[in-house]
mmJSON file of the N, C-alpha and C atoms, coordinates in Angstrom:
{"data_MODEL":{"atom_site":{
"group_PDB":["ATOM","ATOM","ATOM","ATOM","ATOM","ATOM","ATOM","ATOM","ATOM","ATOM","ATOM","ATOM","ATOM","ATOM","ATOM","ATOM","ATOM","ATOM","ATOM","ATOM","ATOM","ATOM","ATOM","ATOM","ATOM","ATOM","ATOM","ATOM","ATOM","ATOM","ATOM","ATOM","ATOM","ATOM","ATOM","ATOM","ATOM","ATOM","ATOM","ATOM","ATOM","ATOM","ATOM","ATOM","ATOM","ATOM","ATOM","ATOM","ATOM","ATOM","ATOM","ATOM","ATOM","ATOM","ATOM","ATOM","ATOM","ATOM","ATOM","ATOM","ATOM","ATOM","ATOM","ATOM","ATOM","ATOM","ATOM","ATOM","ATOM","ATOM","ATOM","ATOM","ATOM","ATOM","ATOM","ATOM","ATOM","ATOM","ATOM","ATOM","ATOM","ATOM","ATOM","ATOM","ATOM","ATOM","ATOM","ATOM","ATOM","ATOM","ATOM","ATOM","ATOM","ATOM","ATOM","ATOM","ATOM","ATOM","ATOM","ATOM","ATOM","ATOM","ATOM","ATOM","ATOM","ATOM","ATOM","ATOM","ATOM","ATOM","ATOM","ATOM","ATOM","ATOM","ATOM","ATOM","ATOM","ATOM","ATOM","ATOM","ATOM","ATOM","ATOM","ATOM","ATOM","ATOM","ATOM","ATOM","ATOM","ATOM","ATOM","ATOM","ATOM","ATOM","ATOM","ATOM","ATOM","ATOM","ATOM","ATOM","ATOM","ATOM","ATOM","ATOM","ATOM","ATOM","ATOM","ATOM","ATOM","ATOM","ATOM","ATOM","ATOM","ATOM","ATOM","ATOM","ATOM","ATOM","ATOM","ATOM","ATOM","ATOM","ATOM","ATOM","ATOM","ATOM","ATOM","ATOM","ATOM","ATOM","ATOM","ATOM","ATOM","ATOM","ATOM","ATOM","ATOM","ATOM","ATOM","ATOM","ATOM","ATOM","ATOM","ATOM","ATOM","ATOM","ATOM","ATOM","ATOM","ATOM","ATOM","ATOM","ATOM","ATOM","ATOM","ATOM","ATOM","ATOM","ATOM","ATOM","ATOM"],
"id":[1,2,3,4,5,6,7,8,9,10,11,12,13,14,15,16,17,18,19,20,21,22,23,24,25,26,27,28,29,30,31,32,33,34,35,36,37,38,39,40,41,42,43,44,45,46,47,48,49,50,51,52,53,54,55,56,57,58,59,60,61,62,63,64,65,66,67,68,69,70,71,72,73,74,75,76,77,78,79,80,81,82,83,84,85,86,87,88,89,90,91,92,93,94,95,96,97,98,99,100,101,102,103,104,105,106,107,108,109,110,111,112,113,114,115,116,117,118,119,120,121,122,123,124,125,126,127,128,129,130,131,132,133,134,135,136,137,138,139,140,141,142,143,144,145,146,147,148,149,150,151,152,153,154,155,156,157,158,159,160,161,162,163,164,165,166,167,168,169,170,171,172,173,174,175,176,177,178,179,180,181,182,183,184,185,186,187,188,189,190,191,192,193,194,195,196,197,198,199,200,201],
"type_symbol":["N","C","C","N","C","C","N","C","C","N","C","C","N","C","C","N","C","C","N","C","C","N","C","C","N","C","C","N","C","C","N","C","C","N","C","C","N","C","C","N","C","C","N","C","C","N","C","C","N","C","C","N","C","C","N","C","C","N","C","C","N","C","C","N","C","C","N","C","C","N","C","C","N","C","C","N","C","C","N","C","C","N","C","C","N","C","C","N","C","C","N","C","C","N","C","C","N","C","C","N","C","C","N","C","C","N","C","C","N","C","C","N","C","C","N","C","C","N","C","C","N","C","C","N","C","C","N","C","C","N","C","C","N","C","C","N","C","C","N","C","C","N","C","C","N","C","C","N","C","C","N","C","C","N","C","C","N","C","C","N","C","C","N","C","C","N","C","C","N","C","C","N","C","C","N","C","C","N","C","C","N","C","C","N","C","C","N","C","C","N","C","C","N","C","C","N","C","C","N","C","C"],
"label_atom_id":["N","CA","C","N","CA","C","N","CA","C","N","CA","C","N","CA","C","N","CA","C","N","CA","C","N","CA","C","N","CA","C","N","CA","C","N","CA","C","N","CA","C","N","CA","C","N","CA","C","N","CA","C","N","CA","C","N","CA","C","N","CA","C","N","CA","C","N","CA","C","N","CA","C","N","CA","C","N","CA","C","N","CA","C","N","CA","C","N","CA","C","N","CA","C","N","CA","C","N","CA","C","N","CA","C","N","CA","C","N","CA","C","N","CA","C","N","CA","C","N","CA","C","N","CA","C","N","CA","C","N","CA","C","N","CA","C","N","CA","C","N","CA","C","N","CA","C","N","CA","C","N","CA","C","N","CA","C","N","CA","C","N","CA","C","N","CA","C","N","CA","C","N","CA","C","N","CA","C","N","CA","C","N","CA","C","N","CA","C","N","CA","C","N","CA","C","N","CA","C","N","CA","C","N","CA","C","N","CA","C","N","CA","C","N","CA","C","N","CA","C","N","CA","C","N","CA","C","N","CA","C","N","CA","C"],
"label_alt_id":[null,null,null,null,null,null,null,null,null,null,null,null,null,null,null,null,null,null,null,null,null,null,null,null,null,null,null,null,null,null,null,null,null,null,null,null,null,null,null,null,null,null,null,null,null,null,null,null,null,null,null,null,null,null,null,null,null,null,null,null,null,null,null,null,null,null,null,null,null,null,null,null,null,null,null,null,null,null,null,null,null,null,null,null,null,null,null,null,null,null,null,null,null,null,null,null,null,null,null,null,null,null,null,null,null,null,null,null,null,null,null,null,null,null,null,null,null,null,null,null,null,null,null,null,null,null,null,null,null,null,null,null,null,null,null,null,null,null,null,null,null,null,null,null,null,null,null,null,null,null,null,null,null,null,null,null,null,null,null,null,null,null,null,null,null,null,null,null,null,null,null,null,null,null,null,null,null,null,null,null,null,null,null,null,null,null,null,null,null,null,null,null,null,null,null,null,null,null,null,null,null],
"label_comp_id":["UNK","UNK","UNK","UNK","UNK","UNK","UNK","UNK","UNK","UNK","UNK","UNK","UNK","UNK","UNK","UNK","UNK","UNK","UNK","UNK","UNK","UNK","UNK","UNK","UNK","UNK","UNK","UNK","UNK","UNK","UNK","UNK","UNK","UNK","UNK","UNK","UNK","UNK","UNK","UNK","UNK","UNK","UNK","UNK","UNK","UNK","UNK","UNK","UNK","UNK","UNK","UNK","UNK","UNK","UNK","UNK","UNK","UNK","UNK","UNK","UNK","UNK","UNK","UNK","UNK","UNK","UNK","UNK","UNK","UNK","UNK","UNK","UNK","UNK","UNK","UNK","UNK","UNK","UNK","UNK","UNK","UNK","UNK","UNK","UNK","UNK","UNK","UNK","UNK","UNK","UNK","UNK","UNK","UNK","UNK","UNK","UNK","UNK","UNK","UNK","UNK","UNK","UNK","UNK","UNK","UNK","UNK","UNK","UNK","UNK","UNK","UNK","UNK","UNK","UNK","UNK","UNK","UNK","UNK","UNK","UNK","UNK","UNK","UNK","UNK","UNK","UNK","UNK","UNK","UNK","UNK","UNK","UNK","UNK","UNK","UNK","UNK","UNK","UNK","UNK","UNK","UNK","UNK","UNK","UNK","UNK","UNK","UNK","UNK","UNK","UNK","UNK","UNK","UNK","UNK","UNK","UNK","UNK","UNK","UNK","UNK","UNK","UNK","UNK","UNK","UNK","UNK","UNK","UNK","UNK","UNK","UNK","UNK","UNK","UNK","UNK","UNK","UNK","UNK","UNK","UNK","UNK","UNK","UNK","UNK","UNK","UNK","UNK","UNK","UNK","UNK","UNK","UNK","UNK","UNK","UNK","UNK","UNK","UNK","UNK","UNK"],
"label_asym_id":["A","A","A","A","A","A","A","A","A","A","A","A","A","A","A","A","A","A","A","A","A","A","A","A","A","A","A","A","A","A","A","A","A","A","A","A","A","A","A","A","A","A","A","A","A","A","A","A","A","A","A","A","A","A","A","A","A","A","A","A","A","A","A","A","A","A","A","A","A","A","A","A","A","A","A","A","A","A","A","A","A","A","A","A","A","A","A","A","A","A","A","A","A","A","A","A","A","A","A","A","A","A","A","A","A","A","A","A","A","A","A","A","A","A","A","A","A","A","A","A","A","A","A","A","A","A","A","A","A","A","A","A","A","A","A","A","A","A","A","A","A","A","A","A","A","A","A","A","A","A","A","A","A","A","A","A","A","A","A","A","A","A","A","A","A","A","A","A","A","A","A","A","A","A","A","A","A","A","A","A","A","A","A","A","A","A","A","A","A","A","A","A","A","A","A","A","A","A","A","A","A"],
"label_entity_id":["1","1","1","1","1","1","1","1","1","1","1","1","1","1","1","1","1","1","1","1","1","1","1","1","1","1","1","1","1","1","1","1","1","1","1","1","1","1","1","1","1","1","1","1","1","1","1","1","1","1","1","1","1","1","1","1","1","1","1","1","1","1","1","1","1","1","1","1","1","1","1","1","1","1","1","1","1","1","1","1","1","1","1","1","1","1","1","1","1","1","1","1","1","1","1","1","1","1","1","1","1","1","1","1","1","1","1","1","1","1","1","1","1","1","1","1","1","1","1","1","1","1","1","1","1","1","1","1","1","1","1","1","1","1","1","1","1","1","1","1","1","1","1","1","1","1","1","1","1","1","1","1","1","1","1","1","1","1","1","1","1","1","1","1","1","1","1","1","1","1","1","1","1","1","1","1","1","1","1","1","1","1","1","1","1","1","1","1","1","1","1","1","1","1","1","1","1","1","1","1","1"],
"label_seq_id":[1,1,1,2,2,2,3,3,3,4,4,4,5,5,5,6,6,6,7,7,7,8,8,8,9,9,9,10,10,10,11,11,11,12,12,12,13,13,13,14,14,14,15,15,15,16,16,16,17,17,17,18,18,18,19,19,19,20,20,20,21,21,21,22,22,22,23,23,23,24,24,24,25,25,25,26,26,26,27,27,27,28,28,28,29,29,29,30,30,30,31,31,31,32,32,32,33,33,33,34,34,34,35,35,35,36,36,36,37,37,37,38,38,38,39,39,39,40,40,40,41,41,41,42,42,42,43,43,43,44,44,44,45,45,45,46,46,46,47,47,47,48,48,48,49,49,49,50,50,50,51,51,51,52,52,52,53,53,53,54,54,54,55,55,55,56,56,56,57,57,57,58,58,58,59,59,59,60,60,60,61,61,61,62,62,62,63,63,63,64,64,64,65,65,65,66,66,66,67,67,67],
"pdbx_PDB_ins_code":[null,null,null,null,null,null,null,null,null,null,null,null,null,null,null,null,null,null,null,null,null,null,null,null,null,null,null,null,null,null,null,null,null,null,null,null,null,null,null,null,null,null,null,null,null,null,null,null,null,null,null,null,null,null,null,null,null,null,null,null,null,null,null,null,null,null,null,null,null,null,null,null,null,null,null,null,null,null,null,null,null,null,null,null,null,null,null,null,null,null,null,null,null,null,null,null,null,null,null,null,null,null,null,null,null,null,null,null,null,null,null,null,null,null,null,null,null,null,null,null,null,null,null,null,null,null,null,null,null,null,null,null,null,null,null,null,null,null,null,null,null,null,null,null,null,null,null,null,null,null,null,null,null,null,null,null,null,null,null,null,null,null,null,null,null,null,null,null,null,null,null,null,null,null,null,null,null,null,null,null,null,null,null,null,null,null,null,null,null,null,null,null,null,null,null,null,null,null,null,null,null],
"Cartn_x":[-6.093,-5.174,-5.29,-5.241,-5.614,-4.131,-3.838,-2.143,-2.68,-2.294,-2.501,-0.911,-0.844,0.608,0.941,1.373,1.055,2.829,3.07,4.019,4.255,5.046,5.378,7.044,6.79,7.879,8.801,9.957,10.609,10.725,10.461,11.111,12.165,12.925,14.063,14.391,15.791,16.404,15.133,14.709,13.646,14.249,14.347,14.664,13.74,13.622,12.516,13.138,12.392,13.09,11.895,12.193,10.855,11.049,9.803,10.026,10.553,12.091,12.351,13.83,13.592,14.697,15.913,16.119,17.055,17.636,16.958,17.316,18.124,18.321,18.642,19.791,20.904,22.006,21.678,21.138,20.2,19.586,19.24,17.997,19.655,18.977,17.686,17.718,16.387,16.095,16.112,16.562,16.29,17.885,18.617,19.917,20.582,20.129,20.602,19.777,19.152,18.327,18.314,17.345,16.587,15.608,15.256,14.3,14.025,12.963,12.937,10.622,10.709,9.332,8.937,7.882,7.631,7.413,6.265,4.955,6.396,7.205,8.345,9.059,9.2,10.359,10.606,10.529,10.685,12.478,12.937,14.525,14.842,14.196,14.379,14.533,13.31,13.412,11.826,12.141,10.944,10.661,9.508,9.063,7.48,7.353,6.346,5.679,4.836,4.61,3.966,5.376,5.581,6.466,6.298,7.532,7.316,8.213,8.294,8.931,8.778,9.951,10.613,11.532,12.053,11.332,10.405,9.439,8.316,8.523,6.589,5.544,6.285,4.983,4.943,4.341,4.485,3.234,3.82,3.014,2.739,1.468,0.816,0.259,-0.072,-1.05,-1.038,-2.387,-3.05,-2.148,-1.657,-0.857,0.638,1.602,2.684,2.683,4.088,4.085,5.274,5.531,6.89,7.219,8.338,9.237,10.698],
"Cartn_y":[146.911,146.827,148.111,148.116,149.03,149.421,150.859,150.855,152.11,151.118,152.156,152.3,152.972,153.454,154.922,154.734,155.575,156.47,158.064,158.467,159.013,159.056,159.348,159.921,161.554,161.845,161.657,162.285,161.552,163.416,163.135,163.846,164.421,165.859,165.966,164.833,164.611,163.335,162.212,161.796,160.607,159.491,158.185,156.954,155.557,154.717,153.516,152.258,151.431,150.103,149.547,147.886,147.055,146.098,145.446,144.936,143.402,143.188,142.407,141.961,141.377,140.921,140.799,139.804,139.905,141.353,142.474,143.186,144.403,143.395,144.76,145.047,145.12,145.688,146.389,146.648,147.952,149.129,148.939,149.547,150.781,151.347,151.786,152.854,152.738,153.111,154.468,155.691,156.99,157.457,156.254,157.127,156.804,155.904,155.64,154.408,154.923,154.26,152.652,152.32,150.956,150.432,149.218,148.525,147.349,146.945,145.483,145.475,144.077,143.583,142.833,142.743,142.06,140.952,140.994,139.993,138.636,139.515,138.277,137.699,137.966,137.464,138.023,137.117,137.558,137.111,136.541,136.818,135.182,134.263,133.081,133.162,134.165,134.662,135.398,136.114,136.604,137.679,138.302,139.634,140.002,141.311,141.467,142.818,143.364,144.393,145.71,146.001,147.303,147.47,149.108,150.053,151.2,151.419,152.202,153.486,154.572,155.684,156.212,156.475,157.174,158.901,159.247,160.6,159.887,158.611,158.014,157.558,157.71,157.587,155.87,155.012,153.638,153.592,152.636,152.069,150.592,149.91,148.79,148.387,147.133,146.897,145.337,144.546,143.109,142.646,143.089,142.421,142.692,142.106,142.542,143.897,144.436,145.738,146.141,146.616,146.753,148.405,148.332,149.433,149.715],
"Cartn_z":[184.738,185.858,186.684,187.989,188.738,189.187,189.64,189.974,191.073,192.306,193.688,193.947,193.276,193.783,194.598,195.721,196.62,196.562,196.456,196.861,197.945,198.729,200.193,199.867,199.981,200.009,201.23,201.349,202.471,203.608,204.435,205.581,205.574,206.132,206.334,207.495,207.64,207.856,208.727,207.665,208.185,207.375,207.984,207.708,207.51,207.24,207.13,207.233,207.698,208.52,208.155,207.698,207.278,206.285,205.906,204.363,204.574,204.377,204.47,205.531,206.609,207.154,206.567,205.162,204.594,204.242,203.769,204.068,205.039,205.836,206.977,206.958,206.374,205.549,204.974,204.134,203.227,204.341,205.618,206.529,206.967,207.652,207.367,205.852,204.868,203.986,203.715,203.146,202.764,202.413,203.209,202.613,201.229,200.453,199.211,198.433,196.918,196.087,196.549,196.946,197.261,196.835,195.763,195.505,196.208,196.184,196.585,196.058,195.618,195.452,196.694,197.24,198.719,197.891,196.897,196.383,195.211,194.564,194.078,194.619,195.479,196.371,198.047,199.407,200.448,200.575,199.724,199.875,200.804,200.657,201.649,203.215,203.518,204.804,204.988,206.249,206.727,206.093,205.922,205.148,205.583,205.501,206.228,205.361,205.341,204.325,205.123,205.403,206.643,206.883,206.655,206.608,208.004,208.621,209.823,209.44,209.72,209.658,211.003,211.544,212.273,212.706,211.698,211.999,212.786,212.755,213.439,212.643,211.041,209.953,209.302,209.235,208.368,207.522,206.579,205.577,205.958,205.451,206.015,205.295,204.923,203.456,203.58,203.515,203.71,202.57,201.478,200.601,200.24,199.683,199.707,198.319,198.857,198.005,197.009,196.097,195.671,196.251,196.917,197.223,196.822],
"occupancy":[1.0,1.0,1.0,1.0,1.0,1.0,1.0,1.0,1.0,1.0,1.0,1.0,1.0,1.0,1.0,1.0,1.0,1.0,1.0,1.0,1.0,1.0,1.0,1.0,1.0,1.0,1.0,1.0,1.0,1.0,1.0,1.0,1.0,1.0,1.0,1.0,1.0,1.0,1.0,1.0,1.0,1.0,1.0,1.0,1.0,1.0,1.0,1.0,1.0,1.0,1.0,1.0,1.0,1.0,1.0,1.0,1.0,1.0,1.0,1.0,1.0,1.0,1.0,1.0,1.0,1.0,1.0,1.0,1.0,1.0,1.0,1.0,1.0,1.0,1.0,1.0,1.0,1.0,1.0,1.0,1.0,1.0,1.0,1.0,1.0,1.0,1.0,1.0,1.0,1.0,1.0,1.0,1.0,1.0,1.0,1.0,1.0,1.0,1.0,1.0,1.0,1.0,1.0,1.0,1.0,1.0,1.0,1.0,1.0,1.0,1.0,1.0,1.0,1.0,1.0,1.0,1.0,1.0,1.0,1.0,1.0,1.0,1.0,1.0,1.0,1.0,1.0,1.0,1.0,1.0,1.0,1.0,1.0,1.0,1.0,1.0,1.0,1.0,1.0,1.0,1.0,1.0,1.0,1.0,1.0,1.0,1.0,1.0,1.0,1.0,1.0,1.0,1.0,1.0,1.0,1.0,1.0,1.0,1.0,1.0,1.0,1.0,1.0,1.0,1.0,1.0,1.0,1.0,1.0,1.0,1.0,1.0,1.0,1.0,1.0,1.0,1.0,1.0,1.0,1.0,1.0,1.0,1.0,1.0,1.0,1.0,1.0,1.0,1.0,1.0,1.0,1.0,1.0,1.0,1.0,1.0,1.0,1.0,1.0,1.0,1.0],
"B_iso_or_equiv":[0.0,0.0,0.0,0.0,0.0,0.0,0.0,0.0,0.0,0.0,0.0,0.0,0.0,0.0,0.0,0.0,0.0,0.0,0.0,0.0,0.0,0.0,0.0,0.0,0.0,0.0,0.0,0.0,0.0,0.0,0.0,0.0,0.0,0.0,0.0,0.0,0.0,0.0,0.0,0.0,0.0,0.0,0.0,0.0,0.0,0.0,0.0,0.0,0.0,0.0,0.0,0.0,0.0,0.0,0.0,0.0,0.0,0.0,0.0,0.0,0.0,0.0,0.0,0.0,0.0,0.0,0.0,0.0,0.0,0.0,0.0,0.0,0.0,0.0,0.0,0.0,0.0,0.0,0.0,0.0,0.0,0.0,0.0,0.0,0.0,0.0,0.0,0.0,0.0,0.0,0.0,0.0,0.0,0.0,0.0,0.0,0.0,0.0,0.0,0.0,0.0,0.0,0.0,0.0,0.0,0.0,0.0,0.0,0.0,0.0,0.0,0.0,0.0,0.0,0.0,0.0,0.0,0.0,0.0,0.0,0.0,0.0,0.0,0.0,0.0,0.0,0.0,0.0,0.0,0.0,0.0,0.0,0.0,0.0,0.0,0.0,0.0,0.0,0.0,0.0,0.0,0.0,0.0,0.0,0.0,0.0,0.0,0.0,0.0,0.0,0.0,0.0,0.0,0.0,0.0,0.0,0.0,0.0,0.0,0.0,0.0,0.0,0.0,0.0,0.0,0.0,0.0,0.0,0.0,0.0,0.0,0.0,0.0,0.0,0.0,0.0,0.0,0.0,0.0,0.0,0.0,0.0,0.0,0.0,0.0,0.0,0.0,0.0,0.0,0.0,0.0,0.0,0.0,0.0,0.0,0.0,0.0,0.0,0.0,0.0,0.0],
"pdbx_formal_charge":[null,null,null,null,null,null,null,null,null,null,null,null,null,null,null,null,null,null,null,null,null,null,null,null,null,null,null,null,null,null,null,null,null,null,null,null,null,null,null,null,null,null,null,null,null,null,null,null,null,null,null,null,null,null,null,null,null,null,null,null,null,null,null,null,null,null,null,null,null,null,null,null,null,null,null,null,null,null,null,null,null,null,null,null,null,null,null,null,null,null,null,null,null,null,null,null,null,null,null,null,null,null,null,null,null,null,null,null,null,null,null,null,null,null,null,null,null,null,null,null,null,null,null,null,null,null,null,null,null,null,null,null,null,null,null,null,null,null,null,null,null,null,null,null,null,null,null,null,null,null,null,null,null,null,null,null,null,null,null,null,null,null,null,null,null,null,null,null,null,null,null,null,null,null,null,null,null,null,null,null,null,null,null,null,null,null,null,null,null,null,null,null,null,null,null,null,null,null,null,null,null],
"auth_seq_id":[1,1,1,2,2,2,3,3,3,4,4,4,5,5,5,6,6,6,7,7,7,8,8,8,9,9,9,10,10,10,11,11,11,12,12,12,13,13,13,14,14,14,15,15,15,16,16,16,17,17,17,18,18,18,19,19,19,20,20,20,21,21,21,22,22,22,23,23,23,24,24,24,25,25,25,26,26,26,27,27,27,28,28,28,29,29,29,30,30,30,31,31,31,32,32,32,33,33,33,34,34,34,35,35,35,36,36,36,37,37,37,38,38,38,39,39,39,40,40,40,41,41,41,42,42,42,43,43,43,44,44,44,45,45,45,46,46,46,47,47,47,48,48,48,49,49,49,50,50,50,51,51,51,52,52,52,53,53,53,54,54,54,55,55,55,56,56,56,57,57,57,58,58,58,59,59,59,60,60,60,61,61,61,62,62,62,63,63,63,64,64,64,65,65,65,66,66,66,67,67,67],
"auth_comp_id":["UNK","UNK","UNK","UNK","UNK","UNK","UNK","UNK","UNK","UNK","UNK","UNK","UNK","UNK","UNK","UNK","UNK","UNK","UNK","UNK","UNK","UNK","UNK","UNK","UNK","UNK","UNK","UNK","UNK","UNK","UNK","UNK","UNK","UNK","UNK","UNK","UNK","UNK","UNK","UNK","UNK","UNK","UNK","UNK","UNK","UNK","UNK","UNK","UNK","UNK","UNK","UNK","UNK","UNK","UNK","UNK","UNK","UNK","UNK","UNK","UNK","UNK","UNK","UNK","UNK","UNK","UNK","UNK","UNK","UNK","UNK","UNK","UNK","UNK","UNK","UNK","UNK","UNK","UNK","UNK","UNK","UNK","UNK","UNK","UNK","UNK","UNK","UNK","UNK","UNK","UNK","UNK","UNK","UNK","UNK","UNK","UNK","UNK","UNK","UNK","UNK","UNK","UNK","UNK","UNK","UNK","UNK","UNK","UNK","UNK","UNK","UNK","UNK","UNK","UNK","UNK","UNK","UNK","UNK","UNK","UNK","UNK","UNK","UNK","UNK","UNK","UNK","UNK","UNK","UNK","UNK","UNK","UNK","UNK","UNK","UNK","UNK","UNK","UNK","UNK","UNK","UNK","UNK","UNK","UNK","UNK","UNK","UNK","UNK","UNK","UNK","UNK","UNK","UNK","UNK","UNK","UNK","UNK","UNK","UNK","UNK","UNK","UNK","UNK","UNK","UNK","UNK","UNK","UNK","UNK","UNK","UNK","UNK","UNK","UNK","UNK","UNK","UNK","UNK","UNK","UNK","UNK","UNK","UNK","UNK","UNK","UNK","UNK","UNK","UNK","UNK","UNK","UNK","UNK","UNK","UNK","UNK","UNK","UNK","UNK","UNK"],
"auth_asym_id":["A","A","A","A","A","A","A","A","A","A","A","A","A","A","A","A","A","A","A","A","A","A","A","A","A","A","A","A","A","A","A","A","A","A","A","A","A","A","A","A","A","A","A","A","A","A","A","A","A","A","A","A","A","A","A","A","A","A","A","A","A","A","A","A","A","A","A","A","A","A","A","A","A","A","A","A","A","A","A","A","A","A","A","A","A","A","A","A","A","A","A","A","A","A","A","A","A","A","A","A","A","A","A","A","A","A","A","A","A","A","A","A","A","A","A","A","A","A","A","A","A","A","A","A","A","A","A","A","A","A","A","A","A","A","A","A","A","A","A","A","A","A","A","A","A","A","A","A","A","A","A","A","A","A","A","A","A","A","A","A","A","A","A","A","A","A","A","A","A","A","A","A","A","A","A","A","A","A","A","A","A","A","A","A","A","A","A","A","A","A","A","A","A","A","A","A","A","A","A","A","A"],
"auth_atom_id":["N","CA","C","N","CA","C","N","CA","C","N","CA","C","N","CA","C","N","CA","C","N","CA","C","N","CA","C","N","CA","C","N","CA","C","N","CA","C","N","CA","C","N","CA","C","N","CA","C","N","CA","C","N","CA","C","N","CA","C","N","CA","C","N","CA","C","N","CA","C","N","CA","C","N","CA","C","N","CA","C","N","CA","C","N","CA","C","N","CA","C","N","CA","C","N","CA","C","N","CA","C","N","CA","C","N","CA","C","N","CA","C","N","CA","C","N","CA","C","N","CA","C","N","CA","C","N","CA","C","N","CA","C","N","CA","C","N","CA","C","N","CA","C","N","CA","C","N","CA","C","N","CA","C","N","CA","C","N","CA","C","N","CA","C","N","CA","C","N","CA","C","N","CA","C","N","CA","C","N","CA","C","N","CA","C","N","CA","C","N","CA","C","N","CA","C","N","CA","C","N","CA","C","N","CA","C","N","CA","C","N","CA","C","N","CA","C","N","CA","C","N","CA","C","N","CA","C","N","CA","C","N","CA","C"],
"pdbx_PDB_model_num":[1,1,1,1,1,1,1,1,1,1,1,1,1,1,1,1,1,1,1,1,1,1,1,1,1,1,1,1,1,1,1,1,1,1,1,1,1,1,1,1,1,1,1,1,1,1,1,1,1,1,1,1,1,1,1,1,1,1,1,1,1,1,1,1,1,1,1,1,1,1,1,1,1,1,1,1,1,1,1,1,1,1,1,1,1,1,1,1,1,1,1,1,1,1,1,1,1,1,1,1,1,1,1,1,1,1,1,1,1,1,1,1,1,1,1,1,1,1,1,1,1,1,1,1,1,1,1,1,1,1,1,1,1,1,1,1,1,1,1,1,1,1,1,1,1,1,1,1,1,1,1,1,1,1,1,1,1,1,1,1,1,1,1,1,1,1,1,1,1,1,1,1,1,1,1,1,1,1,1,1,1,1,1,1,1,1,1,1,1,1,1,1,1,1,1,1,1,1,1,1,1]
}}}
């Protein structure tokens, strides 16, 4: 099993928006512990596997991701 697991620390006050629509009560991301799997579950809704930050920085990936 291969594990590309990528860390991305966070910014002073930088935020992240993405993932999953259902989510967006949770958004934006950095201010308090958040999981979510893209690849188990899009939540009976839209999901997309991209994350934006408020510094300008995103993550992008042809497959879904766990965050």
């Amino acid at each position: 099993m291969v594990n590309n697991e990528l860390v991305i620390e966070l910014l002073p006050d930088e935020y992240w928006w993405g993932g999953r629509v259902a989510d967006g009560r949770s958004m934006p991301y950095g201010t308090s512990l958040f999981r979510v799997d893209l690849a188990a579950s899009s939540g009976a809704n839209q999901a997309c596997p991209l994350l934006v930050s408020s510094k300008g920085r995103y993550v992008w990936s042809e497959e879904p991701f766990a965050f």
